[in-house]
ROTOR-798063 format. One record per residue (C-alpha): residue number from 1; residue in three letters; x, y, z. Coordinates in pm, 1 decimal, always signed. Layout:
% ROTOR-798063
  num  residuo         x         y         z
  NUM      ALA         X         Y         Z
...
END
This chain:
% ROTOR-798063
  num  residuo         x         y         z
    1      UNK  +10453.1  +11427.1  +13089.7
    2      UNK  +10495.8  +11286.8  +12801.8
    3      UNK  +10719.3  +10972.3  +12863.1
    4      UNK  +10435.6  +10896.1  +13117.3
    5      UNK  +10116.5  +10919.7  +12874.7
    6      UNK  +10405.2  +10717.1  +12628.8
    7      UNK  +10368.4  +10436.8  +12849.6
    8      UNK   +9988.2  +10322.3  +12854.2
    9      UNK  +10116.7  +10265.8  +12502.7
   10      UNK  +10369.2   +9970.7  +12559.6
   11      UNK  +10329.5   +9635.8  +12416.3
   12      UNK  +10561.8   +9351.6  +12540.1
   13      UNK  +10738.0   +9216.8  +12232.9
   14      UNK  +10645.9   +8831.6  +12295.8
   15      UNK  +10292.0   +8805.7  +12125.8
   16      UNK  +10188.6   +8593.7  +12453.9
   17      UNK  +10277.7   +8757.1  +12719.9
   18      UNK  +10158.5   +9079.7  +12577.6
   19      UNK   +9856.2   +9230.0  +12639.7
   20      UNK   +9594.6   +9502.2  +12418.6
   21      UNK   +9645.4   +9868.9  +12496.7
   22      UNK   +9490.2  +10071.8  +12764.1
   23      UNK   +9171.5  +10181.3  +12712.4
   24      UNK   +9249.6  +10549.3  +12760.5
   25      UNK   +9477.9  +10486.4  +12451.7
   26      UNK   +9158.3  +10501.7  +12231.6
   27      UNK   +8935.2  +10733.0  +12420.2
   28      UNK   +9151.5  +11038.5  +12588.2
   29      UNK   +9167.6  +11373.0  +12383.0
   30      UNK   +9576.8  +11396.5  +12537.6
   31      UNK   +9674.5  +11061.2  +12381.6
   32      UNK   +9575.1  +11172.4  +12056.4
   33      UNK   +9760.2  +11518.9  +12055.2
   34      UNK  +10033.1  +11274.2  +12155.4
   35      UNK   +9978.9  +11063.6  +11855.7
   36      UNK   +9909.1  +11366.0  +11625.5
   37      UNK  +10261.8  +11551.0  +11775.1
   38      UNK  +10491.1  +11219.7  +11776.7
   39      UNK  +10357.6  +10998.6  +11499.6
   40      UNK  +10111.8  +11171.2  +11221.6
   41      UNK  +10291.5  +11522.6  +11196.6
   42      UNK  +10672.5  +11309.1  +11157.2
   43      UNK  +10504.1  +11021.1  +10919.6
   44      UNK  +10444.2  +10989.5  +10556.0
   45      UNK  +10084.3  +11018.7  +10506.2
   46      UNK   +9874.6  +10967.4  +10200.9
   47      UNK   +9713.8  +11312.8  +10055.9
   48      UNK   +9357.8  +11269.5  +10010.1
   49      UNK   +9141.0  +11327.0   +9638.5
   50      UNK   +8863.9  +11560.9   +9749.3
   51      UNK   +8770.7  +11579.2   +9397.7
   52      UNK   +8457.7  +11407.8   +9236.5
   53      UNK   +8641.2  +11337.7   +8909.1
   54      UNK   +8868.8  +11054.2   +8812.2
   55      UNK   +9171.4  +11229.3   +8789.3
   56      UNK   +9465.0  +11147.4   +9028.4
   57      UNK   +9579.2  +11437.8   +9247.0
   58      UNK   +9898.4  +11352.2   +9054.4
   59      UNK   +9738.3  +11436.4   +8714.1
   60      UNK   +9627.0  +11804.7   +8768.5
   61      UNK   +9984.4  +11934.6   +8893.7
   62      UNK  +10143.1  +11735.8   +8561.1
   63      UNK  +10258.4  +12045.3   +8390.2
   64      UNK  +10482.7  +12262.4   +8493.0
   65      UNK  +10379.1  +12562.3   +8697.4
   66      UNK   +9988.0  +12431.0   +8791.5
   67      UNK   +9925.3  +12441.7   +9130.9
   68      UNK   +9640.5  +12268.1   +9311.7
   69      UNK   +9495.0  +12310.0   +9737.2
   70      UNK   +9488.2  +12045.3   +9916.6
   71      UNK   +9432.6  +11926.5  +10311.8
   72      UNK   +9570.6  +11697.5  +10518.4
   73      UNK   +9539.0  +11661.2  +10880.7
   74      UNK   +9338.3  +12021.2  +10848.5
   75      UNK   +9652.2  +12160.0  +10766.4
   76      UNK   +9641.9  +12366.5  +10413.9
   77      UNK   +9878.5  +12258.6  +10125.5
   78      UNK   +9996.6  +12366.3   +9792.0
   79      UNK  +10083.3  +12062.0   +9558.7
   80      UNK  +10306.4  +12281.0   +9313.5
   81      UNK  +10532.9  +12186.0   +9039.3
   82      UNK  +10819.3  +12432.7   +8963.6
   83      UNK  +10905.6  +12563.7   +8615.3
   84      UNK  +11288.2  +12515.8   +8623.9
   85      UNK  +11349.6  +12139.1   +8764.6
   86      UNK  +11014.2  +12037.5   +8655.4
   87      UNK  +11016.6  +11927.5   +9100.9
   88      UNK  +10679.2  +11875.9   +9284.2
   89      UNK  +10699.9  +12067.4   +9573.3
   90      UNK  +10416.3  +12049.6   +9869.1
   91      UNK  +10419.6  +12389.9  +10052.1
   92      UNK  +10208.6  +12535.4  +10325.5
   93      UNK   +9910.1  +12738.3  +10162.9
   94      UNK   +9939.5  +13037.4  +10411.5
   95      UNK  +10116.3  +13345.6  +10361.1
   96      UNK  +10401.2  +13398.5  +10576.8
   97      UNK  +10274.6  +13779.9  +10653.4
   98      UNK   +9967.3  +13768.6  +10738.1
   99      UNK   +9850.0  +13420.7  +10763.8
  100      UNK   +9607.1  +13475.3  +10424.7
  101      UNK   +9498.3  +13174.1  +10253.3
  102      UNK   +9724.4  +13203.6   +9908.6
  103      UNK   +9465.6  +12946.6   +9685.8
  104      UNK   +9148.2  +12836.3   +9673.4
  105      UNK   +9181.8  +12635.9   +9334.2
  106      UNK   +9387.9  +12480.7   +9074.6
  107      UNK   +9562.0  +12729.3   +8845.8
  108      UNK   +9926.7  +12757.4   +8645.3
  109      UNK  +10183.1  +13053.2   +8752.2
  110      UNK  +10573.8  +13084.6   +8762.0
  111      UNK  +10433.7  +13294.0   +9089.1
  112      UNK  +10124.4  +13304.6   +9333.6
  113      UNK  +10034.0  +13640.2   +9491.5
  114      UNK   +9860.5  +13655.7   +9810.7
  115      UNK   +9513.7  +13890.1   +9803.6
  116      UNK   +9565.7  +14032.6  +10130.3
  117      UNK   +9870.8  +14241.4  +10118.2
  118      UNK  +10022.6  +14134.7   +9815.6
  119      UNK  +10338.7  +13901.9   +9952.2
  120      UNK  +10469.5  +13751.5   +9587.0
  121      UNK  +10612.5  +13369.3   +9648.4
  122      UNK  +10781.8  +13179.4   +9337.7
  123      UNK  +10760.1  +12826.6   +9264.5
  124      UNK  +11075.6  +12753.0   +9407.2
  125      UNK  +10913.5  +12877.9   +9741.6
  126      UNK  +11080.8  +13157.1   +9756.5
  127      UNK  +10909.0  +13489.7   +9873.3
  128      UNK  +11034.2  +13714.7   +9544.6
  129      UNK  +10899.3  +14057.0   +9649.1
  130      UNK  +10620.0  +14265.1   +9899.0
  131      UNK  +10525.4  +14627.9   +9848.6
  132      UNK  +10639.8  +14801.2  +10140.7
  133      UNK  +10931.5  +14591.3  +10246.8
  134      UNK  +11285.1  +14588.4  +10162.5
  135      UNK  +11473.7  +14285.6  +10032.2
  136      UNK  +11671.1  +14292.1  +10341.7
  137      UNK  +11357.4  +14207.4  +10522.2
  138      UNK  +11260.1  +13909.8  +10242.5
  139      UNK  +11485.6  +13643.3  +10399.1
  140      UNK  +11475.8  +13285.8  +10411.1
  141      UNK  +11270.8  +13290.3  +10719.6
  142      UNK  +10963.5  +13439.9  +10479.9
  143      UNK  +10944.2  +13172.0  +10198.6
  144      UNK  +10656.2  +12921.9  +10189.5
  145      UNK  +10703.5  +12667.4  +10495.4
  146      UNK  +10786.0  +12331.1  +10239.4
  147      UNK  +10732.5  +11969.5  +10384.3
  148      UNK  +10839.9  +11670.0  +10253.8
  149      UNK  +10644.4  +11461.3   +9935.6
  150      UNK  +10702.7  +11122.0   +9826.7
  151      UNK  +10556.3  +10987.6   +9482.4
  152      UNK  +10503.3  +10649.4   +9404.5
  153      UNK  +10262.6  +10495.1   +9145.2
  154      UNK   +9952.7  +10778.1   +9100.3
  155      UNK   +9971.7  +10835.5   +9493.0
  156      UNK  +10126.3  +11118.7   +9661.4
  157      UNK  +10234.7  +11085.3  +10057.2
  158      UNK  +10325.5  +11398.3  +10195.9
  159      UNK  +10565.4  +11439.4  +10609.2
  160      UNK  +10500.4  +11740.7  +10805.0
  161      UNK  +10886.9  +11672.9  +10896.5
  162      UNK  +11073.4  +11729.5  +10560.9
  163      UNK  +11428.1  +11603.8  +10760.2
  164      UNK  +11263.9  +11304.7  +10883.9
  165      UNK  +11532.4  +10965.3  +10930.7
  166      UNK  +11291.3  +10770.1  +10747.3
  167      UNK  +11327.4  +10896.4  +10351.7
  168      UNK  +11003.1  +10777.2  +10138.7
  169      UNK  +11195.2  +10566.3   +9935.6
  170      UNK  +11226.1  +10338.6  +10235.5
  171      UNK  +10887.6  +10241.7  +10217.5
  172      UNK  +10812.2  +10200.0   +9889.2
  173      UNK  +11124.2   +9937.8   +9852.2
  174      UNK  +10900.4   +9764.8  +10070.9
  175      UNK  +10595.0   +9811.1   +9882.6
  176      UNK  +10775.4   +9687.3   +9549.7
  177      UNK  +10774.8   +9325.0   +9557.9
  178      UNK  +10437.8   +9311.0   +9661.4
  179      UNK  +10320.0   +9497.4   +9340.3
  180      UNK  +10611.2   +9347.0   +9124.8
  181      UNK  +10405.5   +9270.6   +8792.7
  182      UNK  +10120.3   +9542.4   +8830.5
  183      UNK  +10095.9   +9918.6   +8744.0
  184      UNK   +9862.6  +10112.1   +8940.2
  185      UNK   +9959.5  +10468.3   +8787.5
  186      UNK   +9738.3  +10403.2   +8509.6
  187      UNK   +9458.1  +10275.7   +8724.1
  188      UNK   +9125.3  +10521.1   +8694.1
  189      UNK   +8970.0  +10594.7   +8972.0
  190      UNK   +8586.9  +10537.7   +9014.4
  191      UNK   +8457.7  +10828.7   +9236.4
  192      UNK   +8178.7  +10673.5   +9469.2
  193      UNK   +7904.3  +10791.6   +9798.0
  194      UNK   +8177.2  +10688.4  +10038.6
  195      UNK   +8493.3  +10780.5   +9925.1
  196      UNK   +8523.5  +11030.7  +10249.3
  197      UNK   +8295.5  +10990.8  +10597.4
  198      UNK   +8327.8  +11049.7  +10964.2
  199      UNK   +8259.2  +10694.1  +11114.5
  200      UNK   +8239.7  +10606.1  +11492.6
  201      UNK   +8545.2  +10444.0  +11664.8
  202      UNK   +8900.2  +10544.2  +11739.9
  203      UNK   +9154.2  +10477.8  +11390.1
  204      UNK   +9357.0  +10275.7  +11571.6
  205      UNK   +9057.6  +10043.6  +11589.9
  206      UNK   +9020.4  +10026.7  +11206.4
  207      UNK   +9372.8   +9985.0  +11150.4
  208      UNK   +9391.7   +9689.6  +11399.3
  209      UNK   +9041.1   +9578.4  +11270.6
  210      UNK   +9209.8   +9527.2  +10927.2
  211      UNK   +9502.5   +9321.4  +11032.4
  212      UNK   +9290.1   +9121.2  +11236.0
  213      UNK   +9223.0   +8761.2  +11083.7
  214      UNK   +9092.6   +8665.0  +11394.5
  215      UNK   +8772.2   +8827.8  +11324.6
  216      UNK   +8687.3   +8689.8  +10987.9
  217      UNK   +8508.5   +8386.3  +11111.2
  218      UNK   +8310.8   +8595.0  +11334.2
  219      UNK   +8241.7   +8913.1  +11176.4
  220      UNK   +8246.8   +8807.7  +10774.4
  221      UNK   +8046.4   +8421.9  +10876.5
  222      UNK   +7890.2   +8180.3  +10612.3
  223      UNK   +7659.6   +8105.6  +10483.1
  224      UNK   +7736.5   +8419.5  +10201.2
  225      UNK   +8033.8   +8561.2  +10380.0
  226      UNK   +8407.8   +8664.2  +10321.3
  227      UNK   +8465.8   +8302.4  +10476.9
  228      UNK   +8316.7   +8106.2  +10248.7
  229      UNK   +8521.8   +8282.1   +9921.9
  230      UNK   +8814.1   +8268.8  +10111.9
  231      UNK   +9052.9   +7915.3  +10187.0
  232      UNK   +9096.9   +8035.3  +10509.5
  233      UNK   +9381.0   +7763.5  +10617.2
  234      UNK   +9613.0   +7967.8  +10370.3
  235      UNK   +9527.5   +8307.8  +10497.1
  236      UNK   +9899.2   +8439.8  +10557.8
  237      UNK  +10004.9   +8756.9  +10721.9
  238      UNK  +10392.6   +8864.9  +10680.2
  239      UNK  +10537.8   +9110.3  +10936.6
  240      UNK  +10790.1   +9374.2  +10735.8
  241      UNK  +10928.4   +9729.2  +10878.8
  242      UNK  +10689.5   +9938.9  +10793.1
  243      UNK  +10478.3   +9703.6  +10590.7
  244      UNK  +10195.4   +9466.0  +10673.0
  245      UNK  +10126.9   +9213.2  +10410.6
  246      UNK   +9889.7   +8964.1  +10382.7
  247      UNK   +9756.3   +8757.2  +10109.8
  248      UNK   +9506.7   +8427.1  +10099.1
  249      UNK   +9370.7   +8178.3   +9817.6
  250      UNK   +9053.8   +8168.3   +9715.2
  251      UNK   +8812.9   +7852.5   +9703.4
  252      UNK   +8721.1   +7931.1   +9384.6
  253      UNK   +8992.0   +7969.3   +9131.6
  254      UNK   +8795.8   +8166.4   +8874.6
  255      UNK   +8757.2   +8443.0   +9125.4
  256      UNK   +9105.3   +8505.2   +9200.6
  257      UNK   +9360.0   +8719.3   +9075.1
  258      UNK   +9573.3   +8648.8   +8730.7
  259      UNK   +9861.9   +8498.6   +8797.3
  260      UNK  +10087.3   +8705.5   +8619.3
  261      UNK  +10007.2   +9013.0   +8854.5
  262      UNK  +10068.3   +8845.4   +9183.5
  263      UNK  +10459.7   +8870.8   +9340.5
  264      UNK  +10662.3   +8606.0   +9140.7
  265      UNK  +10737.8   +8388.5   +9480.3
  266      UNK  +10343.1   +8341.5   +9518.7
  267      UNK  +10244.5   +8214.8   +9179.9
  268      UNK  +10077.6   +7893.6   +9162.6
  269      UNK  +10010.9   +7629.4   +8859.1
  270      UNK   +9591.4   +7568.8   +9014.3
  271      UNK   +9570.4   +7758.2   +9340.5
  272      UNK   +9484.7   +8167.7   +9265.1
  273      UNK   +9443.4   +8462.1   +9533.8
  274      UNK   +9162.5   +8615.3   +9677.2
  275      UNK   +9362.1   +8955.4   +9731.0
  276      UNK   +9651.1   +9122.4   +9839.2
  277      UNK   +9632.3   +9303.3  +10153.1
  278      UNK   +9931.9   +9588.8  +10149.8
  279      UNK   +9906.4   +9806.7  +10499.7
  280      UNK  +10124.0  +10064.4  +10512.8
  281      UNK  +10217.6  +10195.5  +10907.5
  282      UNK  +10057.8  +10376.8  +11058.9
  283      UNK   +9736.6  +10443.2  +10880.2
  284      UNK   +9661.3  +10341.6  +10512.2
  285      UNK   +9635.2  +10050.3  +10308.5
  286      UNK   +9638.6   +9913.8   +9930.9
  287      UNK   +9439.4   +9630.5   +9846.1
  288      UNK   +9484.1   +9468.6   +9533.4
  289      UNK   +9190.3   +9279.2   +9380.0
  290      UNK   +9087.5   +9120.9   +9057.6
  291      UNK   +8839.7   +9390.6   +8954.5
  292      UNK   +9072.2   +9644.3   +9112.9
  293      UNK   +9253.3   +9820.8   +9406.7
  294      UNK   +9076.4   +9968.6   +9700.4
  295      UNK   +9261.0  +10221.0   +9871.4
  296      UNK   +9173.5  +10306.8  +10265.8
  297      UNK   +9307.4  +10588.1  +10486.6
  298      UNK   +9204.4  +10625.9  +10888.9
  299      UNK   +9257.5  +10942.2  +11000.4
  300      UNK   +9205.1  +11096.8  +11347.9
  301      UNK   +8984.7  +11367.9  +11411.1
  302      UNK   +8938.4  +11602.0  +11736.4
  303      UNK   +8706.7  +11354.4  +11896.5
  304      UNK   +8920.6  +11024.6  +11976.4
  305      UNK   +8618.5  +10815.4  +11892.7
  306      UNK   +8538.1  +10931.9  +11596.0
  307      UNK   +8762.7  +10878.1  +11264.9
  308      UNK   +8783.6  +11019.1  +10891.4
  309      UNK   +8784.1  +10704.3  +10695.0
  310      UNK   +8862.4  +10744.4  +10308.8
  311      UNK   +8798.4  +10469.7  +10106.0
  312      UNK   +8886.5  +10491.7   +9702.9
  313      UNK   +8823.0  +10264.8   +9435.9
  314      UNK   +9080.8  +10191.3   +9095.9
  315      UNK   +8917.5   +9973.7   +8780.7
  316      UNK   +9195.5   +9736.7   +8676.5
  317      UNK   +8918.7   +9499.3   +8476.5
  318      UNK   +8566.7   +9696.2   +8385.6
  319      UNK   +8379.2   +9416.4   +8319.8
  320      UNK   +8514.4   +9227.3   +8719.0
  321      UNK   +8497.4   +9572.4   +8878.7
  322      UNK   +8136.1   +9612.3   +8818.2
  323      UNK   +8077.9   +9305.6   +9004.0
  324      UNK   +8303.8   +9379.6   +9294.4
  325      UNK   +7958.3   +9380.6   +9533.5
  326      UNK   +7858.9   +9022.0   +9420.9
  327      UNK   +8134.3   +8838.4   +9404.2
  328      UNK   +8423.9   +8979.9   +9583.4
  329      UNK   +8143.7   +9160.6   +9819.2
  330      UNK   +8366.9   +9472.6   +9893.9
  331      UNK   +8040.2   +9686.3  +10012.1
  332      UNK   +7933.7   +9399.6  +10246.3
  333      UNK   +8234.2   +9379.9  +10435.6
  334      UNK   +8324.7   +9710.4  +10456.9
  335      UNK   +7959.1   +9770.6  +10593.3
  336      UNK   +8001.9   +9478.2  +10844.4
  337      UNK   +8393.0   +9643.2  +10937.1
  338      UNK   +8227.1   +9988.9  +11027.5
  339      UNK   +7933.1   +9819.7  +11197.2
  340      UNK   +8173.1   +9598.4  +11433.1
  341      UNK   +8378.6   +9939.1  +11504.4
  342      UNK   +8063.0  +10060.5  +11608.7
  343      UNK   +8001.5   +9811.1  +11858.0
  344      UNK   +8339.7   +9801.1  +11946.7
  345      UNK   +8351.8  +10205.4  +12008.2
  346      UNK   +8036.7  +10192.9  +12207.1
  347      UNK   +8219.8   +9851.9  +12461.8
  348      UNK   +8485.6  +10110.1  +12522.2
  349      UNK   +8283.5  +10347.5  +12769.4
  350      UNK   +8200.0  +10048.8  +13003.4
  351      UNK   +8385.0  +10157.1  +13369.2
  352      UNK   +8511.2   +9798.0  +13392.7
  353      UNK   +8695.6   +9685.9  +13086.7
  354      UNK   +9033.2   +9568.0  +13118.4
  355      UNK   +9314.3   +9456.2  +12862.1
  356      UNK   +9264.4   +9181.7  +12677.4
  357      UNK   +9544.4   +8927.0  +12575.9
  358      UNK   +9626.2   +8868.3  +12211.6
  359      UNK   +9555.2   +8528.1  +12026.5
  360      UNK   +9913.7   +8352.0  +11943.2
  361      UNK   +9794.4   +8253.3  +11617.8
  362      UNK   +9571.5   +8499.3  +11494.5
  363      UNK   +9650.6   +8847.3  +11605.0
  364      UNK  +10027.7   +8887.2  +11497.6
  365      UNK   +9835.3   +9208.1  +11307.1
  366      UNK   +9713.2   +9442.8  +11555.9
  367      UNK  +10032.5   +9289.0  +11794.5
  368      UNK  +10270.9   +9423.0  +11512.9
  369      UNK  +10089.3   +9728.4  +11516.4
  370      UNK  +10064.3   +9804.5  +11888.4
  371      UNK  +10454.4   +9744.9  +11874.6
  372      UNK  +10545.8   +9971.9  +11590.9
  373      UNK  +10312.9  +10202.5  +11741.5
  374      UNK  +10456.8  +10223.1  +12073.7
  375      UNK  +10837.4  +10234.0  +11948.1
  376      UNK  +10774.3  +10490.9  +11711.4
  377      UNK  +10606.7  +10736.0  +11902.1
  378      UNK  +10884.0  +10686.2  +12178.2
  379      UNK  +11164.2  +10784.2  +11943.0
  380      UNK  +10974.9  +11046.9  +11762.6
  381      UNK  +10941.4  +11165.5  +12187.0
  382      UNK  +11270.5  +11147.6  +12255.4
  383      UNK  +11425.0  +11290.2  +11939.1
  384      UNK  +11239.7  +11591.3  +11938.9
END
């Protein structure tokens, strides 16, 4: 059953003779427990700052022994940093008796002990004692369920599949020469209104939406627009592994990033860059800007046309990020992103759509995507 949903998903690899996905790839409830089984649950994922405050989820488990609850794809976590190797471990916040919810805040303990019956797990993950059972009965099988966490910068990424062929580190060494000459870990974060919402249209949309340049023109027009800041002729889009990078010059020089925090290969004696676009597959991206970086996150929910969209915001110059609105106009375009998904949602329930052909030129985005998507769901299929 599977190989046969798997294959509404294929893209041909030559940009023009290939063709956009199926419809039912954005709007059936199967395809996305397909997606959630054979691509979120075995990819790294970034774990999302509930938390109104500035601090990075990084900065409340600093010390060792604090704990802190988090969520990601509605499953519950524990972000936990042992006593002994000083490790950040990401365990699942159930008990292994019972099922109990272990924490419901941040705290510091060598041990947590779960309310319900009283199962005592260690930092290590290991369940240490229960009243009423013998330590013959306290195997390995008991201890907190641990998945696998990356670190890089002030982010966290966590992988449902701790064994998974593709270590952390393989993406980051991807993500390095793009932020070459900038720290982000020091970055503060600037909660705002729409850090977390539930917009209409499938993720896959919004991912493809943002490596799109094809829609610029059309969706970001003059007179006022992202067009008119950017130099559109050098808008650039770079195909890596697991990386999506794109970058473009601005018209007006003034507006555009330093030059000594852009990758070494891209510095310029007059020209200087609107932005650098950083998506990381399958679902997140880090966009680096003079006044600061925006962060985005699409994630699926249990309606295929409907998608949790997380959207944070890191000051790298106070005085440029309090004009990110006017000049770089980050709300205006992310309004005009989420309007066009809209639209583009609401096109999908017509009876007599059929796939569209990508633009040789333009689309080598959402054509890298649909292929990356496709293969890695098929191996993730066949290997388990």
């Amino acid at each position: 059953m599977a190989a046969m949903y798997l294959e509404q998903y294929y893209i041909h690899h030559d940009i023009a003779q290939a063709k956009y996905f199926f419809p039912s790839v954005f709007t059936s409830t199967s395809l996305l427990q397909l997606e959630m089984d054979s691509l979120f649950k075995q990819s790294w994922l970034l774990v999302p700052n509930s938390e109104n405050t500035i601090d990075s989820i990084s900065d409340k488990v600093k010390i060792r022994g604090t704990y802190y609850p988090t969520n990601l794809l509605d499953e519950p976590l524990i972000l936990w940093r042992d006593y002994k190797e000083n490790k950040l471990h990401c365990y699942s916040n159930v008990c292994s008796h019972a099922w109990y919810s272990l924490i419901n805040g941040t705290g510091r303990s060598s041990q947590i002990h779960c309310e319900q019956h009283g199962r005592v797990f260690h930092c290590s993950g290991k369940c240490v004692s229960h009243k009423g059972f013998d330590k013959s009965q306290l195997g390995s099988e008991v201890n907190l369920k641990e998945f696998g966490l990356g670190e890089w910068e002030q982010f966290l990424f966590a992988n449902f599949t701790p064994n998974n062929d593709k270590p952390f580190q393989y993406i980051v060494d991807e993500m390095l020469p793009i932020f070459e000459n900038v720290s982000l870990k020091d970055l503060s974060r600037m909660p705002h209104t729409q850090e977390h919402r539930i917009v209409y249209g499938n993720w896959k949309q919004y991912a493809m939406n943002f490596l799109d340049s094809y829609h610029l023109e059309f969706i970001h027009p003059g007179p006022g627009g992202l067009v008119d800041v950017y130099d559109m002729p050098t808008y650039t889009t770079e195909c890596g592994n697991n990386i999506l990078f794109q970058w473009v010059y601005t018209k007006n020089p003034e507006h555009g990033l330093p030059v000594d925090l852009v990758p070494d290969r891209l510095k310029h004696e007059e020209k200087r860059i609107f932005a650098l676009y950083c998506f990381v597959f399958p679902n997140m991206a880090f966009n680096l800007y003079p006044w600061g970086l925006g962060v985005y996150m699409w994630m699926p929910t249990d309606d295929p046309l409907k998608t949790n969209y997380y959207w944070y915001q890191y000051v790298l110059d106070e005085e440029k990020f309090q004009k990110r609105n006017d000049i770089w106009l980050a709300q205006m375009v992310n309004d005009e992103d989420v309007d066009a998904m809209n639209r583009a949602c609401a096109g999908l329930k017509s009876n007599f759509i059929e796939r569209g052909q990508f633009a040789i030129d333009k689309e080598q985005g959402p054509h890298w995507f649909s292929q990356l998507l496709y293969t890695t769901m098929r191996e993730n299929t066949i290997e388990s």
